[in-house]
C-alpha positions in Angstrom: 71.5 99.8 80.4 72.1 97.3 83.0 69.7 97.9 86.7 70.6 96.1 89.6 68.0 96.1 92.2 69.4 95.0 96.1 66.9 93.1 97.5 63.9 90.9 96.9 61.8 91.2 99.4 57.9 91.9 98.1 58.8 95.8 96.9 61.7 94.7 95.0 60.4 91.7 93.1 57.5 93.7 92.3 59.6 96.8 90.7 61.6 93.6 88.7 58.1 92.5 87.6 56.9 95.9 86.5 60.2 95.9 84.7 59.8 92.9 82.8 56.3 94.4 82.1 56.9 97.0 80.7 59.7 95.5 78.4 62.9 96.1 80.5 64.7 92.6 80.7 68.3 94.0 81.3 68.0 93.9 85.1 69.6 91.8 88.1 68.2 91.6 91.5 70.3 90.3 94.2 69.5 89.3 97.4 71.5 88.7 100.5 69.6 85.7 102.2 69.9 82.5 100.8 65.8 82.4 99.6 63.0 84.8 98.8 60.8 84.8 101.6 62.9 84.3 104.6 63.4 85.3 107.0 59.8 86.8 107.9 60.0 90.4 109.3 56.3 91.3 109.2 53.2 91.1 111.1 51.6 89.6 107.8 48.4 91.7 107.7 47.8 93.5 104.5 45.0 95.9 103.5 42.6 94.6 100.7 43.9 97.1 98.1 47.5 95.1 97.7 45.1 92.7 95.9 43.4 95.1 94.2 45.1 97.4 93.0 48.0 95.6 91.8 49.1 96.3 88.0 50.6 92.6 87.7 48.0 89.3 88.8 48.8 89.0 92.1 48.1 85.3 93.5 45.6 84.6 96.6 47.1 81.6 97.7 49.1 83.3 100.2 45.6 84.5 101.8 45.2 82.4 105.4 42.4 84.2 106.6 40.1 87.6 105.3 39.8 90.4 108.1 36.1 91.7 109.0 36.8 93.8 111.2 38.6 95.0 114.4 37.8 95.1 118.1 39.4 97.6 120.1 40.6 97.5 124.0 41.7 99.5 126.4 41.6 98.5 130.1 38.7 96.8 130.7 36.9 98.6 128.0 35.9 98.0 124.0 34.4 98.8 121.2 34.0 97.2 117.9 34.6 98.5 113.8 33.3 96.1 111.1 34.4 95.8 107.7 33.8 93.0 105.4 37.1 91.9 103.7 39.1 95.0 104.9 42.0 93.3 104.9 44.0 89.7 104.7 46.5 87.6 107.0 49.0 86.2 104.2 51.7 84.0 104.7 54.7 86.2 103.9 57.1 83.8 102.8 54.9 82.4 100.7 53.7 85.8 98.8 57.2 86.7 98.5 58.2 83.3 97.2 54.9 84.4 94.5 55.9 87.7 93.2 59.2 86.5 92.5 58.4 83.6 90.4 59.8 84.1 86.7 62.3 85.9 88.0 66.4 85.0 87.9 67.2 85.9 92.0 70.6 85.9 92.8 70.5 84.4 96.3 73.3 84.4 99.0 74.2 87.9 97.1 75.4 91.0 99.9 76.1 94.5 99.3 78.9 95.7 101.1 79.5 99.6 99.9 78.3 101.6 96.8 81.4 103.6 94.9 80.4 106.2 92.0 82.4 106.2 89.2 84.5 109.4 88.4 84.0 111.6 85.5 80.5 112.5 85.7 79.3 115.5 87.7 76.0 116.2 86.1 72.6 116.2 88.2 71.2 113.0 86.2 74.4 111.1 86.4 73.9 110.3 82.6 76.8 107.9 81.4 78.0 107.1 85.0 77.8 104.0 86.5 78.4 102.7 90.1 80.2 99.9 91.3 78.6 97.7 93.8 81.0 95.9 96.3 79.5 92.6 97.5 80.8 89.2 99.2 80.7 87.9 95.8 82.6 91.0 94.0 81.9 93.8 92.4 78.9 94.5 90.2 78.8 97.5 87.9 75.7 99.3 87.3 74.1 102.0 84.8 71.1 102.0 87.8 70.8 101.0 90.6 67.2 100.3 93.1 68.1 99.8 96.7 65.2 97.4 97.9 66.7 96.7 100.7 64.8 97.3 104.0 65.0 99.4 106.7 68.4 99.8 107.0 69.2 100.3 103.3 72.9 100.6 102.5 71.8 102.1 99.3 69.9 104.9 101.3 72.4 105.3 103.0 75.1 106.6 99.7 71.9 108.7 98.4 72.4 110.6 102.0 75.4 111.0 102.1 75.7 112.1 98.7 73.3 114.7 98.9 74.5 116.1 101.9 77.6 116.0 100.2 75.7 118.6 97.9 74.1 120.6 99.8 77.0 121.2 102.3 78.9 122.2 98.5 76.2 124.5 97.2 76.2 126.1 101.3 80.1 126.9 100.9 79.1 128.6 97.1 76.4 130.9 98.4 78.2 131.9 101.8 81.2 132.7 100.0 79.6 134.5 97.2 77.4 136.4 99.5 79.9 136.8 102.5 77.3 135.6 105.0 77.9 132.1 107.9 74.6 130.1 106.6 75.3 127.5 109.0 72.3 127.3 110.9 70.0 127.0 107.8 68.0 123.5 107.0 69.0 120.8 104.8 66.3 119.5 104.8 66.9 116.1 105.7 64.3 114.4 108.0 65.9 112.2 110.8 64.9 108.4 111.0 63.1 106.6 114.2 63.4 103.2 114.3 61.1 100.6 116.2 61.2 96.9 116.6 58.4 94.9 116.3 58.0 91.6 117.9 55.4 88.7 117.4 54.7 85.2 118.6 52.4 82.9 116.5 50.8 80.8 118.9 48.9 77.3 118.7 46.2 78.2 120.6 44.6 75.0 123.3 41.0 76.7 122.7 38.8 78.5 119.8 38.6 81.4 122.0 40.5 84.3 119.4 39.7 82.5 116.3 37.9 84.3 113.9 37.8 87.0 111.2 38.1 90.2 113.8 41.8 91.6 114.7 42.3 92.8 118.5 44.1 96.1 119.0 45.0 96.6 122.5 45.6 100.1 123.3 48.4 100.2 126.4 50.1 102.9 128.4 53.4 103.5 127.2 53.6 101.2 124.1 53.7 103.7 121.3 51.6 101.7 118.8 49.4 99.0 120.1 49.4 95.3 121.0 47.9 93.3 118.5 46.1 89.5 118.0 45.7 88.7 114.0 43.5 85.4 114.0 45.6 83.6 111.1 43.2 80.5 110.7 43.0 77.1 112.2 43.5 77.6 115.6 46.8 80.0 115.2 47.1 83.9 116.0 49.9 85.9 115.6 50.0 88.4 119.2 52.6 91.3 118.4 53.6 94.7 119.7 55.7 97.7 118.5 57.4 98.5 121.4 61.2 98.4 123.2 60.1 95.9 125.6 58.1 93.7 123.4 58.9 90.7 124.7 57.6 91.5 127.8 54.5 93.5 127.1 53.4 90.5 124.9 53.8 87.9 128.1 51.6 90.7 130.3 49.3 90.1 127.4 49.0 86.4 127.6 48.8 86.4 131.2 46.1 88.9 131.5 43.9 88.0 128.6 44.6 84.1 129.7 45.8 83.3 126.2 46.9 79.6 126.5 48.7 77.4 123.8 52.1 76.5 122.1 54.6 79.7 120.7 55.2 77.4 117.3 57.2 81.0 115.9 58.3 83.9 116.7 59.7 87.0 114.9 61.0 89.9 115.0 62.0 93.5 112.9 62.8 96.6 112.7 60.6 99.7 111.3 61.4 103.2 110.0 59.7 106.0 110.2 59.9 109.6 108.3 60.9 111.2 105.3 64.0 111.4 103.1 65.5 111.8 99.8 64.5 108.9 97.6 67.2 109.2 94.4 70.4 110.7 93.3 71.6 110.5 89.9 70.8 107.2 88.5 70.2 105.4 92.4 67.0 105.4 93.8 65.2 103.7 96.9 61.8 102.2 97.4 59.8 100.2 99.5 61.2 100.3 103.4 64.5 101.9 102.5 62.4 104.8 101.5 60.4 105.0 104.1 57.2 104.4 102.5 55.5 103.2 105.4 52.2 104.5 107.2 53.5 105.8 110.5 50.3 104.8 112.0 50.4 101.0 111.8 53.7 100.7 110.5 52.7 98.8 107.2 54.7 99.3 104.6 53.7 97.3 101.6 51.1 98.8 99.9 53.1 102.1 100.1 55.7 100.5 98.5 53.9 99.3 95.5 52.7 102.2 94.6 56.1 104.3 94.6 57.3 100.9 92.5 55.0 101.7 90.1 55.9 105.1 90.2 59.5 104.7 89.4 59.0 102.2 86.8 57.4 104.7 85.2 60.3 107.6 85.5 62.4 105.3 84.1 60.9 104.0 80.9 60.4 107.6 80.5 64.2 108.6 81.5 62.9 110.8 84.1 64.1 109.6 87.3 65.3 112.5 88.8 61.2 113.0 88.7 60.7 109.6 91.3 61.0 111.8 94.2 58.9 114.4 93.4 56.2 112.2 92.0 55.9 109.6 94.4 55.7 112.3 97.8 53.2 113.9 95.4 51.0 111.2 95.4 51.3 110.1 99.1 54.1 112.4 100.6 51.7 114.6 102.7 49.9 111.6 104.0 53.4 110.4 105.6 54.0 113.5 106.9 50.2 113.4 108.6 50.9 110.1 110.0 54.2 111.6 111.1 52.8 114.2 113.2 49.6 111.7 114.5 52.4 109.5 115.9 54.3 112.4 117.7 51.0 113.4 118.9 49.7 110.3 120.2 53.1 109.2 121.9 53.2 112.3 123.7 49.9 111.9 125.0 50.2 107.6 125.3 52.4 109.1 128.8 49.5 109.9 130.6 47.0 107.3 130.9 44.4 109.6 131.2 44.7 111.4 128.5 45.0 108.2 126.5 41.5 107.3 128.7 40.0 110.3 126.7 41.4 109.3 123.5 39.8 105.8 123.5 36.5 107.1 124.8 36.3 109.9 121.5 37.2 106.6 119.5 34.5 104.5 121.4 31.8 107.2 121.3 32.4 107.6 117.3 32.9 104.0 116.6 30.2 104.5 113.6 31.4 107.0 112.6 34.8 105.5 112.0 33.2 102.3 111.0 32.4 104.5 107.8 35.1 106.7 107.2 38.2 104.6 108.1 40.8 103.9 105.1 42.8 101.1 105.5 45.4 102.5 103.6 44.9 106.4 103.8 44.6 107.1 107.7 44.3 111.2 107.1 40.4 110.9 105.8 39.0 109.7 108.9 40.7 113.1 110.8 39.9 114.9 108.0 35.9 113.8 108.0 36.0 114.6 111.7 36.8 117.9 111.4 33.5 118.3 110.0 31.8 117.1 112.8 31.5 119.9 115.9 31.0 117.3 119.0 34.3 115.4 117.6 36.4 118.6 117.1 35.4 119.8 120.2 35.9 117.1 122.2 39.5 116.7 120.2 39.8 120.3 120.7 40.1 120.1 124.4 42.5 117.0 124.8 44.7 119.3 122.5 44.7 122.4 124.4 45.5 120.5 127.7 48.5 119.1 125.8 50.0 122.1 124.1 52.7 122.3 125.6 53.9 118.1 125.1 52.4 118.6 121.6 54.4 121.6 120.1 57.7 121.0 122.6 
């Protein structure tokens, strides 16, 4: 059985390694830039756990700096959550360049469309194979793993296909039962995309060095303004916002950040849910959308559903991949999902999002103890079970109803 994974970026190498691991060698993985690592697309901030909890030895010479904490700021105002090694600054290119060592990448490699062969019309697509167009020709496949970012051509045949379906199995039913089931849900949640921009910048002074990250909470920007200290002088200030750009130079000029922009970046993120696999093509990684809505990371998440399929396919269940992975961290999306639509809709108002950080600031503790780097739904969930927090939360929400369920 040949696999051809499309793209080898840090989700797809690892999926190759897990492969090799687990004694599948008859793979490919093709990438359309011409080297692993580059260009960078990420704020390069990574939860402790990547590290950790890693089934192959991951390297730590990518680490630039470890992350103790974070200080939190909104107009004026700030509080402080400490957490020894919570998290590390890597250099992407460099951990990329890492996980894909002992691996044959074929570089300069881009997909251009995905065809499915004819003949097969079973659900698990057993003897079919797909034929991948690229600049460089076609490639056949017996499987194929779309790796391939955020705006994944290979996600994009796995919708379309099953819309394809469901749209078929619509016409069956109506015309069986007589009835116009037009209106009914297929179930197929909608993508938002966000760019994210950051400068690294040579800084004149010591002033943000350090091992504590800055989160600036601002009116309007749907996530938050950010300063990683990366080490030696350099931090990395980036936003997730339309106007980036700009809201990064209000930044500088207010928080008097002076020094040399020796980079600067810049990528695209997608949030919400879809279907991850059809027949014998699946997704992972970005292309998935395995990415916490919150923050917008997206490695860790991506890991772990590698791991997952790895393990549908040694055990030729990968019509089970879906299922399994949303199983394991599907409903924490979704709560990030929601979170984001809430907090955007209240991020409009500055005084609601005055309230917000003052809860945060008066439970700082609190969230000093129950914060997950990686699971953001067990802090909210802890909270419920404290009556000043919930009731406090309780009346931001009922002044917002409306904006909140509209």
């Amino acid at each position: 059985m040949e696999i051809v994974i499309v793209g080898a970026g840090p989700v797809g190498c690892y999926t190759a390694q897990l492969l090799k691991k687990n004694g599948i060698s008859s793979f490919r993985i093709i990438e359309e830039h011409d080297e692993v690592g580059r260009p960078v697309r990420c704020a390069g901030i990574v939860g402790s756990p990547v590290f950790k909890d890693s089934l192959i030895p991951l390297s730590k010479s990518s680490i630039l700096n470890q992350i103790n904490g974070a200080l939190f700021l909104y107009r004026g105002d700030s509080f402080k959550i400490e957490r020894s090694g919570v998290a590390y600054v890597i250099d992407r290119e460099r951990f990329d360049k890492e996980l894909s060592q002992g691996l044959e990448v074929e570089c300069g490699i881009r997909l251009l469309e995905i065809e499915e062969e004819e003949g097969d019309r079973s659900e698990s697509g057993e003897g079919s194979r797909d034929r991948l167009k690229t600049n460089q020709g076609d490639i056949w496949a017996d499987m194929v793993i779309g790796a391939d970012g955020p705006r994944s051509l290979v996600r994009k045949f796995i919708d379309s296909k099953r819309k394809g379906e469901r749209r078929g199995n619509r016409a069956k039913k109506n015309n069986n039962s007589g009835s116009n089931d037009s209106n009914s849900n297929d179930d197929f949640g909608e993508t938002k995309y966000y760019k994210g921009v950051q400068y690294k910048i040579k800084l004149e002074d010591e002033f943000f060095s350090g091992d504590i990250t800055r989160v600036y909470m601002r009116d309007g920007v749907p996530f938050f303004v950010w300063i990683i200290p990366e080490g030696d002088g350099i931090i990395r200030l980036g936003v997730i916002a339309e106007n980036g750009s700009r809201e990064l130079d209000r930044v500088k000029e207010e928080e008097g950040i002076k020094g040399e922009i020796i980079d600067r970046l810049a990528g695209i993120i997608p949030l919400g849910l879809c279907q991850s696999v059809y027949k014998k093509v699946a997704i992972v990684g970005d292309a998935a959308r395995q990415i916490k809505p919150l923050t917008g990371g997206g490695i860790y998440y991506g890991m772990k559903a590698a791991e997952i399929l790895v393990e549908c396919i040694r055990e030729g269940e990968l019509v089970e991949y879906d299922k399994r992975w949303k199983r394991k961290f599907g409903r924490e999306i979704k709560f990030g999902l929601w979170a984001r639509k809430v907090y955007e809709r209240l991020n409009k108002n500055e005084h609601e999002l005055e309230s917000i950080f003052s809860l945060f600031k008066e439970n700082a503790k609190f969230i000093e103890q129950a914060a997950n780097f990686e699971n953001h739904s067990l802090v909210f969930k802890e909270a419920l079970k404290k009556p000043k927090i919930f009731l406090k939360a309780g009346k931001i929400f009922r002044r917002n109803i409306g904006k909140i369920l509209f």
